[in-house]
C-alpha positions in Angstrom: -4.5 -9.6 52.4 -6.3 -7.7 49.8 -5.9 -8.4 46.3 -6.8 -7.6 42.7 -7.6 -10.7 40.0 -5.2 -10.3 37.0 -6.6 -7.2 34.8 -9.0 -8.7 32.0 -8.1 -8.3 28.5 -8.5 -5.2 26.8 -11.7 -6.5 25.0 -13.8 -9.3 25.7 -15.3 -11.2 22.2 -18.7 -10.6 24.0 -18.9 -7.4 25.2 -17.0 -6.3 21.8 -19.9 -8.2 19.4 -22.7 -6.6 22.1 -20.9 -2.8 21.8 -20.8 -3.5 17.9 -24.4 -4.7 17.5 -25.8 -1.7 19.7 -23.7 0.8 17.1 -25.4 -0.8 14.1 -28.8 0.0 15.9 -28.3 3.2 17.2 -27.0 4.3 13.6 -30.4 2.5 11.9 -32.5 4.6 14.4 -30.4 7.8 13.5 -30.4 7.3 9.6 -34.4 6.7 9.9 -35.1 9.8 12.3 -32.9 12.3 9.8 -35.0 11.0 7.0 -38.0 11.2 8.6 -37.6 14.6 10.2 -36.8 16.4 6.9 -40.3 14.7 5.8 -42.6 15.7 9.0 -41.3 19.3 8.7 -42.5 19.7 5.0 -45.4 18.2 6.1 -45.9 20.5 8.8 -45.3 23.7 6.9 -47.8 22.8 4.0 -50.5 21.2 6.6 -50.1 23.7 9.5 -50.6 20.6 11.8 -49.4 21.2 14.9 -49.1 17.7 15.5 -47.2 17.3 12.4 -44.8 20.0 14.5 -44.6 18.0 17.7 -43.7 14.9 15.5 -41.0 17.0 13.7 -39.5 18.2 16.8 -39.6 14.6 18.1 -37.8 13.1 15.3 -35.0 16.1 15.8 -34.8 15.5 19.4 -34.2 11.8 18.4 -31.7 12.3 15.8 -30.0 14.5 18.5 -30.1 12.0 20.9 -28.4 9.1 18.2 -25.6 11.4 18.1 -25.3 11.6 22.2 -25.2 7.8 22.1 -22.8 7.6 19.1 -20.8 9.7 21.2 -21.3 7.8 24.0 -20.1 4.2 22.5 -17.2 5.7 21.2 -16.3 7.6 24.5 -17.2 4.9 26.9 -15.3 2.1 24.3 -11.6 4.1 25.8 -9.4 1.4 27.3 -8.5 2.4 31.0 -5.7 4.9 31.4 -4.1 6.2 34.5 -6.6 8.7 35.2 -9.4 6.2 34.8 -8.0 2.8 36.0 -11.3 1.1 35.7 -12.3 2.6 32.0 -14.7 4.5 31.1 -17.6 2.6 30.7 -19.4 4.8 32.9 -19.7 7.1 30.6 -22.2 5.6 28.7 -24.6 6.9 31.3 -23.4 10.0 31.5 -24.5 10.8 27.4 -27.8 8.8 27.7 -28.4 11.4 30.2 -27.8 14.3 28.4 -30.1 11.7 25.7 -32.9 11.5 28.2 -32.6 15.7 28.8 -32.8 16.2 24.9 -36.2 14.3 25.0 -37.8 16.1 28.0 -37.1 19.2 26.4 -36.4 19.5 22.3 -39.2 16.5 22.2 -42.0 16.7 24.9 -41.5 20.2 26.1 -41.8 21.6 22.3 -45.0 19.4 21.5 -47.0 20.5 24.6 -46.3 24.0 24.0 -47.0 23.6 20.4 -50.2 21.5 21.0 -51.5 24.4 23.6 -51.1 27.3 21.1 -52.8 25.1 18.2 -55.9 24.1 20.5 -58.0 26.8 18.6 -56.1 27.0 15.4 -57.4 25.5 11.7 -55.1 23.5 9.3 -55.1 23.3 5.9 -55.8 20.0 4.0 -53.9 16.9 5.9 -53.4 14.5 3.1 -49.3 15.2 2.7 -49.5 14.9 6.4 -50.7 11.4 5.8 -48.7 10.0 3.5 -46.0 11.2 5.3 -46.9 9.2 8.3 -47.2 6.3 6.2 -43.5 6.8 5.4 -42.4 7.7 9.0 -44.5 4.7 10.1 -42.2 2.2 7.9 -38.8 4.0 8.9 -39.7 4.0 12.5 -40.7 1.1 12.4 -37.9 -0.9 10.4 -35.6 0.9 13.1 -38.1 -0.5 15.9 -37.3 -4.0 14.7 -33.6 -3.6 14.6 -33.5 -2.5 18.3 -35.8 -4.8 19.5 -34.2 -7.9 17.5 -31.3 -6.8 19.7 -33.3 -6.6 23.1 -34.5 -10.2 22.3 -31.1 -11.5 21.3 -29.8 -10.0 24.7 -32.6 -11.8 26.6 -31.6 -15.0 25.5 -28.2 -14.6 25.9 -28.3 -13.7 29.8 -31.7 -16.3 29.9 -34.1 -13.6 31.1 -37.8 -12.3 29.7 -37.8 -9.8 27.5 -39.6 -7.4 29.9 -37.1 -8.1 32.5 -34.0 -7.5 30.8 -34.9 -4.0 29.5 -36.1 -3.2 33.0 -32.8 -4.1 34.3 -30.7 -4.5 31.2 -27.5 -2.2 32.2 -27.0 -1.0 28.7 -28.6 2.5 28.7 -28.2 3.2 24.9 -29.8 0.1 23.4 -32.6 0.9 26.1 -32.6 4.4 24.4 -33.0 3.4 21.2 -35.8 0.7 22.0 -38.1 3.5 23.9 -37.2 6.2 21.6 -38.9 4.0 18.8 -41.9 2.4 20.6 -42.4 6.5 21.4 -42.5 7.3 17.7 -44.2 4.7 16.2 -46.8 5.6 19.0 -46.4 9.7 18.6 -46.9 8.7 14.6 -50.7 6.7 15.8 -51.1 10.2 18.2 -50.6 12.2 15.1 -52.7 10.5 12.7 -55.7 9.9 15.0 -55.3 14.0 15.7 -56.1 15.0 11.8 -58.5 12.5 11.6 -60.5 13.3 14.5 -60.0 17.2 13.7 -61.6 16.3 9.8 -64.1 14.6 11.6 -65.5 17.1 13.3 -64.0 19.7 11.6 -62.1 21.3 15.6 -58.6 21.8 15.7 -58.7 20.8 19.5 -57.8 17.3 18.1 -55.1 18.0 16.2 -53.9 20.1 19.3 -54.5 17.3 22.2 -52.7 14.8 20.2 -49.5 16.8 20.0 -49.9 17.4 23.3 -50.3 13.7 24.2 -47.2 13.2 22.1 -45.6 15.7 24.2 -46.5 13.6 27.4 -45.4 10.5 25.8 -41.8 11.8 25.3 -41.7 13.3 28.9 -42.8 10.0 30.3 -39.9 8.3 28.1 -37.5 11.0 29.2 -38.0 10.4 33.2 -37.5 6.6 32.9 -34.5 7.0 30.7 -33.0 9.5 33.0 -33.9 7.7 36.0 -31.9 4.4 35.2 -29.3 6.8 33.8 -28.9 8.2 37.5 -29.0 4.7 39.4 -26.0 3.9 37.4 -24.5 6.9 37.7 -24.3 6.8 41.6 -23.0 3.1 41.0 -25.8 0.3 40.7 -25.1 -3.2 41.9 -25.1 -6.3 39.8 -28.7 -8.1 39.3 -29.8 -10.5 41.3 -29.4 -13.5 38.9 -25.8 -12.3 38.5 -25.4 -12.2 42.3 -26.4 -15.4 42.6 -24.6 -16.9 40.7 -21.5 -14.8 42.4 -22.0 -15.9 45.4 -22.6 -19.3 44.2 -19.1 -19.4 42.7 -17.6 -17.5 45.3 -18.8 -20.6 48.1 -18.7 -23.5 46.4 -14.3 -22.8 46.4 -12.5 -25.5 47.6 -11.0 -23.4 50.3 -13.4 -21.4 51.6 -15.1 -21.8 54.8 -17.5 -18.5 54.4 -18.4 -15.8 52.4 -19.0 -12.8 54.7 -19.6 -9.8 52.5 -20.0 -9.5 48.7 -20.1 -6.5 47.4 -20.4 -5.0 43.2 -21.1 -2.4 41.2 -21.5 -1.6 37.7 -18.2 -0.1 35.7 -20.9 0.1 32.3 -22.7 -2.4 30.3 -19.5 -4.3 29.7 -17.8 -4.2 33.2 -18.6 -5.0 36.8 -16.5 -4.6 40.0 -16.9 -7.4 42.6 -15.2 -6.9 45.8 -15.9 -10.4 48.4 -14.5 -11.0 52.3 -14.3 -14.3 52.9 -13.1 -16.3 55.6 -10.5 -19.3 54.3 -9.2 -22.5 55.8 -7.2 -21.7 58.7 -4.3 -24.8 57.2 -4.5 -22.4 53.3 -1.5 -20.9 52.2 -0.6 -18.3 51.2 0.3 -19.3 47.1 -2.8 -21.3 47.5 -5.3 -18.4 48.8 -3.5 -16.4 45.3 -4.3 -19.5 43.5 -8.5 -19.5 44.9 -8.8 -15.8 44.1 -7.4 -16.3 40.4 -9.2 -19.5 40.0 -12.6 -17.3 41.0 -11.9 -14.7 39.1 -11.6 -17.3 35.7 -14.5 -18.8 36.5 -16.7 -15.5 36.8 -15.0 -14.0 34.0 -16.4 -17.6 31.7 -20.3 -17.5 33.6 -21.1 -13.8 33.2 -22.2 -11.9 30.4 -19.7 -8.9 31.5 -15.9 -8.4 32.4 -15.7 -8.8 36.1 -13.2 -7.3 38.2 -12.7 -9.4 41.2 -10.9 -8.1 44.7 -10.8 -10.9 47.3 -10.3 -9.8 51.1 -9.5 -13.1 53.1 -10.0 -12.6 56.5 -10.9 -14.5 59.7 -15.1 -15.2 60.1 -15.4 -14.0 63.7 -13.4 -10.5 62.5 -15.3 -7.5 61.4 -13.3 -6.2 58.5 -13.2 -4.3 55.8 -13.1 -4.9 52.1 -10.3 -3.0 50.4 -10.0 -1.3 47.2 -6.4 -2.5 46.5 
């Protein structure tokens, strides 16, 4: 016997106050980045810094990319239908991907190539170009706050580190958001150490390298991005904390003698399919083996930080089996 758990509710209180909060930061980040592009591109046209340039493109590929994520809270927020009975939570991924692509290329491919043709090019006096900075420095940086206030608020919620939940934090976009800020606020030290060192010594080649360097900044944030963008994609399984505590659940049943296979993968930040064979009492009946997999599936649904979507397979221990989908 195969069987689903009762479908959850539409929306979860948790998932819906998490999907809110990471709408309020991804719109702070874009409302900062529009600001601060308009800024770095006036600056760039009266300074003739090229890294000036590289931090206007990255600032445009940025407000891009806030619009890719918009995009993707509103897409992925669609309650499941009969051509997606699972939701579409997924698709999350999908737009921080296209994200991740916007960085490689409107952000870090731009600033190299801008960086290389300013290597042995002179720029006129960088003082706007600094107080612009200074602006940019307190946008991005009020933006960098908000997503990392989040991050943190996250960790404690699901009892991790900090630096272990955005390594294996499922939510792509807030991830987005957090590297996309630490990479400006960084691209705006790249740029100001540039036309410094350049009036230093009076060679553009500073001014050049550190629009470069920006450049290799965004393609480094652009890879990872799109990497964890891919492992979720092709279906990623729950963490190890939240399989432990699965299977944890899943044996200590009244009813069970063994847990043989446990299988999940992610449905989005919000969402996570587990599929279990286990091997029950040979006395349990029938109503009672209904009542263990709804029992499990209220218990999983009250420990973890997502909406699970439980599929219990009871079979016999010595039998190889399957798990089904239905």
């Amino acid at each position: 016997m195969s069987r689903p758990a009762p479908a959850a509710p539409p929306t979860a209180p948790a998932p819906a106050r998490a999907s809110a909060s990471t709408r309020r930061t991804v719109l702070v980040a874009g409302a900062a980045n529009i600001v601060v592009a308009v800024a770095k591109l006036a600056a760039g046209i009266l300074t003739g810094s090229s890294a000036m340039l590289a931090e206007t493109a990255h600032s445009a590929a940025d407000t891009l990319n806030q619009a890719f994520l918009l995009a993707s809270l509103r897409r992925g927020g669609r309650p499941p239908d009969a051509r997606h009975p699972f939701g579409y939570g997924q698709e999350r991924y999908f737009w921080s991907l296209l994200a991740a692509f916007g960085i490689f290329v409107a952000g870090g491919g731009f600033s190299v190539f801008e960086g290389l043709l300013s290597l042995h090019r002179s720029d006129h006096n960088p003082l706007v170009a600094y107080i612009v900075l200074g602006v940019a420095f307190v946008a991005e940086g009020m933006s960098l706050i908000r997503a990392a206030h989040q991050v943190r608020s996250e960790a404690r919620r699901d009892h991790d580190e900090v630096l272990e939940h955005v390594r294996s934090s499922p939510d792509t976009t807030v991830k987005a958001a957090l590297f996309e800020d630490s990479a400006a606020v960084v691209g705006l030290v790249l740029a100001a150490a540039g036309l410094l060192l350049q009036q230093l010594t009076g060679s553009p080649v500073w001014d050049g390298a550190a629009s470069i360097a920006i450049g290799g900044l965004l393609v480094v944030v652009a890879v990872r991005l799109g990497l964890d963008s891919r492992d979720l994609l092709i279906g990623k399984a729950a963490s190890p904390r939240e399989l432990e505590l699965i299977r944890g659940e899943i044996e200590r049943t009244p009813g069970i003698d063994a847990l043989l296979e446990l299988l999940t993968m992610r449905l989005g930040p919000d969402h996570l399919i587990v599929a279990a064979r286990v091997a029950f009492d040979d006395d349990l009946s029938a109503d009672r083996a209904e009542d263990l997999a709804d029992d499990i599936d209220r218990r999983l649904a009250e420990r973890l930080a997502v909406v699970p979507r439980v599929f219990v397979d009871p079979t016999q221990a010595s039998r190889p089996g399957r798990l089904s989908g239905s």
